[in-house]
Structure formats: C-alpha cells, structure tokens
N, C-alpha and C positions, 0 to 999 in steps of 0.2 A: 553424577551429573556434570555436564559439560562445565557450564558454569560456575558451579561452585570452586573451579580449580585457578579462576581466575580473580578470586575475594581475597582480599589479605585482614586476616579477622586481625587486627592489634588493638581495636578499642574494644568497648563495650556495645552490647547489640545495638544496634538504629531505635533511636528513641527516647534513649537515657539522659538525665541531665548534665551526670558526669561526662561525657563525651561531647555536649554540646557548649557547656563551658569550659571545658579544655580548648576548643577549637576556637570559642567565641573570644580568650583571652588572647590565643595568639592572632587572632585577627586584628584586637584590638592593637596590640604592642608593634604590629607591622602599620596601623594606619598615623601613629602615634610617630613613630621612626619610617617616614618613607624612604632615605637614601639606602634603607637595605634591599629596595627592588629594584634590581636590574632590568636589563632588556633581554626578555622571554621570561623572565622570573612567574611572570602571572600567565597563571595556565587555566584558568575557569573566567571565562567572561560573557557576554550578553551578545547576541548576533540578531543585526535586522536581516528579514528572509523574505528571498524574492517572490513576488506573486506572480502566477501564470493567467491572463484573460481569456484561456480558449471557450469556445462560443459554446461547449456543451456543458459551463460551468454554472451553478445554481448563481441567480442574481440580486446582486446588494446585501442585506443582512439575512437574507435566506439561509447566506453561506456561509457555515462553520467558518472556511478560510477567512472571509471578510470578519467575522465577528471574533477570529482569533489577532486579525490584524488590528481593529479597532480597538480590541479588551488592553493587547499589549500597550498602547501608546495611545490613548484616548484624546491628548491634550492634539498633537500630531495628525492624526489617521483622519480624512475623510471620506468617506466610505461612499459609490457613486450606486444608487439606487436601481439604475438601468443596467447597472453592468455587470459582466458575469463576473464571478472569484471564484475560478475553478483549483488551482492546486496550488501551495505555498513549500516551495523544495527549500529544505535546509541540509548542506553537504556544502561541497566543493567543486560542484559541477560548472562546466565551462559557460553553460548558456544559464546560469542560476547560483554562482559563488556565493554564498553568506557575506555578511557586511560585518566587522567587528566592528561593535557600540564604544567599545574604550578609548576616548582619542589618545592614549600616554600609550597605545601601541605602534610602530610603524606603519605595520603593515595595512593595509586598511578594508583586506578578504580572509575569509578563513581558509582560501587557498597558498595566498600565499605566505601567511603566518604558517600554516603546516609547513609549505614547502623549507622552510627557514627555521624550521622547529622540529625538525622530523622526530627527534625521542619522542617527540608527545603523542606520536602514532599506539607505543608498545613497541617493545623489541620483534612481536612475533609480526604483528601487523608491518611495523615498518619494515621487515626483512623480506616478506612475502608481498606484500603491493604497494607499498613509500607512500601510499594517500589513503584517503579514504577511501574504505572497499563498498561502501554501501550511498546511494541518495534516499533520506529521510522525507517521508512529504505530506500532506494533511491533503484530502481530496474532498470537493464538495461537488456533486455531480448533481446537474439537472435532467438531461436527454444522455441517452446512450453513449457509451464509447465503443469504439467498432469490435466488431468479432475478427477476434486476434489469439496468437500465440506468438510464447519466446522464442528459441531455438536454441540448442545445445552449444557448448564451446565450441564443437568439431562445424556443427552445421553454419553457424556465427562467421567461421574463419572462410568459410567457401562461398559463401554469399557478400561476405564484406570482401572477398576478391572480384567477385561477378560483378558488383551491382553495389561499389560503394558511394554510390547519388542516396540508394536507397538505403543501406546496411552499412553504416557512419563508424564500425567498430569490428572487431571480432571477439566481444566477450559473449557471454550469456545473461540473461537478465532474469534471474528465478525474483519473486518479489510476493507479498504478504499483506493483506487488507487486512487493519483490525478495523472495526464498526465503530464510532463514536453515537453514529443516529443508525435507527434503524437500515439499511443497508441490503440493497436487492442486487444482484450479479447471477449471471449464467455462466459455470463454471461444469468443466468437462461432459463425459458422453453422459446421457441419462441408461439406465438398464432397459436391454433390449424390449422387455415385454413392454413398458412403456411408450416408447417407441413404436413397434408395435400397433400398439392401442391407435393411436393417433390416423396409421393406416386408415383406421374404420371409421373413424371419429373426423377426419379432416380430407376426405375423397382427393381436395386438389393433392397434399399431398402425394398421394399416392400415383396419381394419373403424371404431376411430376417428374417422380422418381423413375416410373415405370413397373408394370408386375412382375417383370424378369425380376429385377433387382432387390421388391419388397420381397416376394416369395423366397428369396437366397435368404433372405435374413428371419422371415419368420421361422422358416427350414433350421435355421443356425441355433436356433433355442436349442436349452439342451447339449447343446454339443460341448466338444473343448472350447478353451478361450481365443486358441489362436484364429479356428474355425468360425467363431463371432468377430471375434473384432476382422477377419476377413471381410468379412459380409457386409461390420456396418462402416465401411472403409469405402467397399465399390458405392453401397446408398448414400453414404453425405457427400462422396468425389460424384455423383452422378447429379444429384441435386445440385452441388454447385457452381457443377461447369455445364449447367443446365443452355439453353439457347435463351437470348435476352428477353426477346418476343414469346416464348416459351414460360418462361417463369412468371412474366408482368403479366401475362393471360390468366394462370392459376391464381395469382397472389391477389389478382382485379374481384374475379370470381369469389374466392375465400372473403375478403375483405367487405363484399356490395352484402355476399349471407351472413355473414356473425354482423354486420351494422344493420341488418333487418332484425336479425332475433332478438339485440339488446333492443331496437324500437319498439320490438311487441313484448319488454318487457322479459325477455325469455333468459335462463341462465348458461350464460355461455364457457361455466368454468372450463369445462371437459374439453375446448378445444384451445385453450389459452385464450379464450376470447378480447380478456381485457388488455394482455398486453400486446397481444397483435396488433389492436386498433391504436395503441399507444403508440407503438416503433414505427408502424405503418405511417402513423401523425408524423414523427420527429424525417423518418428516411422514407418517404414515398416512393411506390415500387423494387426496393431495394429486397434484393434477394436475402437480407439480414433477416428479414421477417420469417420466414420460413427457419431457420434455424433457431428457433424457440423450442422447436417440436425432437432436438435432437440433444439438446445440453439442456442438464440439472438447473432447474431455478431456486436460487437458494436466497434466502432469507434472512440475513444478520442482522443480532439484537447489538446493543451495544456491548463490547468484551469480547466478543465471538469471531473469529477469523478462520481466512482461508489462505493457503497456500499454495502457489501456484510456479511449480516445477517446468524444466522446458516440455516445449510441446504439448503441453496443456489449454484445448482453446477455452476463451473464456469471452465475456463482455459486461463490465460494469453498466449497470443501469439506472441506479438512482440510488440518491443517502451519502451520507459523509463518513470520512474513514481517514486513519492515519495509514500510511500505507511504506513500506520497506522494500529495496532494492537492489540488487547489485548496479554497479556504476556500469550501465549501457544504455543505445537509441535504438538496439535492433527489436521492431517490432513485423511479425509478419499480419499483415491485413486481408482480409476477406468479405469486408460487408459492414455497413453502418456507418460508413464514413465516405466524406469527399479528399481523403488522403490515397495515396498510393494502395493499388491493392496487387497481391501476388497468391491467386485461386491454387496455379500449381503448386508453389512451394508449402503451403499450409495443406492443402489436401495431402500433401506426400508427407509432410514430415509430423505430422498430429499423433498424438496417442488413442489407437482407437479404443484403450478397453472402457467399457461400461461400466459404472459404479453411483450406488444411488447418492442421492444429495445428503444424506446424515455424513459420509463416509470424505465431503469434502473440507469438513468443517476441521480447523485446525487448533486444535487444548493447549492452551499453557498451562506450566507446571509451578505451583506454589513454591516457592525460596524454600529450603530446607533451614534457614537459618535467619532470615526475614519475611515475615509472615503476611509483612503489604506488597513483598513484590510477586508478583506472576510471569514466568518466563515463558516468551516464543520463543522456540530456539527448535528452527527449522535447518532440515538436513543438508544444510549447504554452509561453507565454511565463512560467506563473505558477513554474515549480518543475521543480528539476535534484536529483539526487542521486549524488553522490560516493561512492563505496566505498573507501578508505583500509587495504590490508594492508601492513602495514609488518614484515617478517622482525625474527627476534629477533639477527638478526647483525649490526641498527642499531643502534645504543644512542640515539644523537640525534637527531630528528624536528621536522619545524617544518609545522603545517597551515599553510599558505601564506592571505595576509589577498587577500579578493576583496570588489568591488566592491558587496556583499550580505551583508544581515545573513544569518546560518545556525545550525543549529542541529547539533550535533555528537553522535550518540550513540556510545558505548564499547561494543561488542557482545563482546569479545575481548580478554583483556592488560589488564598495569598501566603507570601511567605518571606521573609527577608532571610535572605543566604549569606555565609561564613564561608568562602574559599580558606583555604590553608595560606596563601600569599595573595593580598590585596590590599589596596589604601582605601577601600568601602565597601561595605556591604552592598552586596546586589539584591534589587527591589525584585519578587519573582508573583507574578499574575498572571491570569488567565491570558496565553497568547506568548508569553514570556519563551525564547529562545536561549541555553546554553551551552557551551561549548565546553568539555568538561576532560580534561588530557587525560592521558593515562594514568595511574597509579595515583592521583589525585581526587580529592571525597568533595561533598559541598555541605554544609552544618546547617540545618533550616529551622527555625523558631517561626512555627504557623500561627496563623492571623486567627484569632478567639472564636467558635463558632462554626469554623467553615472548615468542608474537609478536602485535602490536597489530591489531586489524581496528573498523575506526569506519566509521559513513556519517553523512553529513552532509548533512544539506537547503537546498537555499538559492534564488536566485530571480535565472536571468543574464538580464537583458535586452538 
C-alpha cells in the first residue's frame, strides 16, 4: 500500500501510554525552556480557515461549515442566521490562504510560512510542486451546484491559452467528496437501459432529443462500448445544444404533468419527479433539469465517497461533505448555474461510458498498522485523505508523522495535543484546524467520554 511507505513506525502503535508520555514529557521540557525554539522550529500549529458565502450554501447553523466555525472559537464566531456557510477551504490558496493562530510566528498565512519553510513540504512534495498540491475544504450545500466537469492536464493547458478570463490555470482538478451528512450528487453516465427507460417514461424527453437519436442509442444496447458510449454522446450533445425555446417548451410541459400527478396524490418516482420539481424550483427553465435523466443519482451516507476523475460530469446537490482537490479554478459548466457556461467544450470532452451508481462510490482502505485510520487514496498523485475515528475507550492517541505536510481537521471530540516542539499544548475541538509538517506526529490525550473523528489531507507520493 501506497501509504504505508510513508509511516516511520519508531514508536509504539497510536494509542499506547508509553508513547504518549514520551512525547508529553518532551513537550513539557520545551515549554519549560522556551529559548530552545527558534524561528520555524514549530512545525504543528492551529490555522483559522477562510469561509466562502456563495449563495447555493446551506444557511446559518444549518451548515456544517457554520457550525464547524462556531464549535472551533465559540467565545469569537458569530454566526449570521440568514446567511449562507457554503464552503470553509483550508490550504494555501491565493483567494483562501489559511491564517496561522500562533502569534510567536512571523508569518502570518500558511502560504507564506510554507513559502519560507519549504522542508516542511517533504523532500518528494517539495521537489515535485514547492506548495501544497492539494485545497482541503468542508462543503455544506443547499440548492445545486452546476452540472460540470474538470478537464485533463493536456485539455487545462489549451483552454487556459484560449480563454484564460474563463480557465485561470492549466492544471487539472481530479477532487473527492467524503459525506459528513447524508449527501446527494449526480455523478457520471447512468447505464444505457436506464436511460433508455426514461425514453418511455418522460415523452418530453424523448420528443427533445429526437427519434433519430434515441433509436441510435436504444440500437446501441448490446453492442461494444465504444459503439454505446458513441450513441449516448450524439443524445446528451443533442439535448444539450438543444434550441432555447425548444427545450423551455418540453421542460414547461414535463414540469405543469409531474406537478398535476404529485397534486392528485400520484407517485411520481419513475420519472424523477421529485427532484425535477426541486432543480426546476432552485434554476427555472434551465436546461440542468433534464439532465437528471442522464447521470447516476447517488446517495452518500456519512464515510462513503466519490471520486471524481477528469471529464467526469457531475453536480452536487445537497448534504455536507469534506471534500479534496488538486490546487486548480478550471471548471467546465453546462447547466444550473448563473456562472459561465461552455455547452461545447463539456459535451466534447466528457467521458461517455455508462456505469451504474454502486460503481461510483469510492472505499477506503483500513491502516494496515492503525486500525482507526481509513485511507482514500485515489489514483492521482496530488492528494490522499485519512479518516481518523478513534473510540472514547482510548484516552491516548498519537497522529502518526508521514512523509507530507498535511492538514488535520477535528470534525468530532475534544482533545489537547503534544506537538514534538511547542511552548503549549494545542486545545483540539470540534471545528479545530491543523497544520501538521512533514515527518512530524501530534500526541493527543482525549477528552473522558467522547469519541474523536479527524480527517486529514495530505499528498503520498
């Protein structure tokens, strides 16, 4: 396992006392003697994280984000009841730098502490990208975000020459929802017979698309893959460089019959009735609605993740999630938003193969050697994330130091933490933010009763 090549077992496994008082003595003798910390000496410290207000974010204490900002700093945080708290990024991103809490640091971002600390990257990380490769972020979504996809390095690089108003970068942004609350999103094609169905089952549909183009694709059953995902290539590009007047005419129609059948009472599962009338509420007339009938609706409990590779369309639509990213803005849009949208470049560069909604859901893998953590550890080299539940029937915990800077958030439980070099113990709470260098551990003595749940971002190469 990837991972494991990046552990440096010298103690005793995470949990022991022995290890916890090891670490908790030399914490003491450093707070005891401060003039043995220099500047950069202290490599684990506490970061306040910027919040985003966009308007499709769940509002006041609704929202995980607000209630991870409130938990952290209770005395501090007021929390505005009408407003939304859609996403709280913690990284080094230009429009969202972390804030270092320590005032006996210079610097006063976690950007530019890295920039001025760069070993604290890892040799492999700093040799390969000198910052952090990943933005970590907690999402708490009310109404939809648009139907979008990333685009590949090579695709990244040709668009942010075309069109960089729109494509602010040339990297690629593969990125990972894990579920905190239950968690709705439509993620890639659904399996053609599915699709299919809806033909029968949702006329406008059909009369939309056209019969040339559904018959190509019922025809396509059956066949090879390339021969399907041809088919349902020319149907979703024909849907959705549909005519304006064209599509608001079907979507009007669709929408006036499933809001008669729920008023007589009727069940309108079979045609997605209920979330049609829902998108239809948040983006009215928006060709977004129709594409329900073409991408997997999936379901996250909390723990459960998806992963979401280039060219993959997708659209969150409601639940809270921590979510992982390579450091990029290129998003391509198509529907459900008042943002930029680009019909051609998402119709041409999507992945059309069909695959059912079990098959998007992405497993982490139990520690081989720590048996509270659970690894994501998606096929991409920039960014892994850790899930850390540690029962309240541990009292002493040690995040174990890997070969990568990471970033630690406290979703769950109290706990007072033992850096390896500090003049105090850090206070760790629901909402609690860390920044945690390389090849550096953090010693944790949890709070009687309660049990601990963190995830942690970081970057194994």
């Amino acid at each position: 396992m990837r991972f494991q090549r990046h552990l440096r077992r010298k103690r005793p496994p995470p949990g022991q006392v022995g290890t916890f008082a090891t670490c908790h003595l030399r914490a003491k003798m450093l707070r005891e003697f401060p003039q043995v910390l220099l500047p950069g000496s202290v490599k684990v410290f506490l970061l306040s994280c910027p919040v985003q207000h966009y308007a499709w974010g769940k509002v006041g204490f609704s929202s995980e984000v607000a209630q991870l900002l409130a938990s952290s700093d209770p005395m501090m945080v007021q929390i505005e009841e009408d407003k939304p708290y859609a996403e709280m990024w913690m990284g080094t991103h230009p429009r969202g730098d972390a804030v270092i809490l320590d005032t006996d640091i210079s610097e006063k971002t976690l950007g530019k502490w890295i920039a001025n600390n760069l070993p604290c990257l890892g040799q492999s990380v700093k040799k390969t990208y000198g910052d952090l490769p990943f933005l970590f972020k907690v999402l708490s979504v009310n109404t939809a975000l648009s139907i979008q996809a990333h685009p590949s390095k090579e695709l990244a690089a040709k668009l942010h020459a075309q069109a960089p108003e729109h494509y602010p970068d040339n990297n690629h942004k593969p990125e990972m929802a894990i579920a905190l609350t239950p968690f709705q999103a439509l993620c890639g094609f659904r399996p053609v017979q599915e699709i299919v169905d809806f033909f029968q089952k949702v006329p406008e549909l059909r009369l939309l698309i056209g019969s040339k183009a559904a018959e190509q694709l019922e025809q396509s059953m059956g066949q090879d893959l390339q021969t399907i995902s041809s088919a349902l290539r020319v149907c979703f590009t024909k849907m959705m460089k549909s005519e304006k007047g064209d599509f608001e005419e079907q979507l009007n129609i669709l929408v006036k019959r499933v809001s008669q059948e729920v008023a007589e009472g009727k069940d309108v599962t079979a045609c997605n009735g209920e979330l049609l009338l829902r998108l239809h509420g948040q983006y009215p007339g928006d060709i977004g609605c129709f594409v329900i009938y073409f991408l997997n609706l999936v379901m996250l409990q909390p723990g459960e993740a998806i992963f979401l590779e280039a060219n993959e369309p997708h659209a969150y639509l409601n639940g809270d999630c921590v979510e992982c990213m390579a450091c990029s803005d290129n998003t391509v849009r198509a529907g459900l938003t008042p943002k930029f949208i680009d019909v051609t470049t998402l119709c041409d560069m999507l992945n059309y193969t069909p695959a059912p909604r079990s098959s998007k859901l992405f497993s982490p893998v139990v520690d081989e050697v720590d048996p509270y953590v659970s690894i994501y550890n998606p096929p991409i080299p920039e960014f892994a994330v850790l899930q850390i539940k540690v029962p309240s029937t541990t009292r002493f915990y040690v995040v174990t130091n890997i070969e990568s800077a990471s970033i630690l958030l406290v979703v769950k439980g109290k706990a007072k933490g033992n850096p390896s070099v500090s003049k105090s113990e850090l206070s760790l709470q629901r909402g609690t933010v860390v920044f945690i260098a390389a090849d550096e551990f953090l010693s944790l003595e949890l709070s009687p009763g309660q049990d601990l749940l963190m995830f942690r971002a970081c970057c194994l190469l």
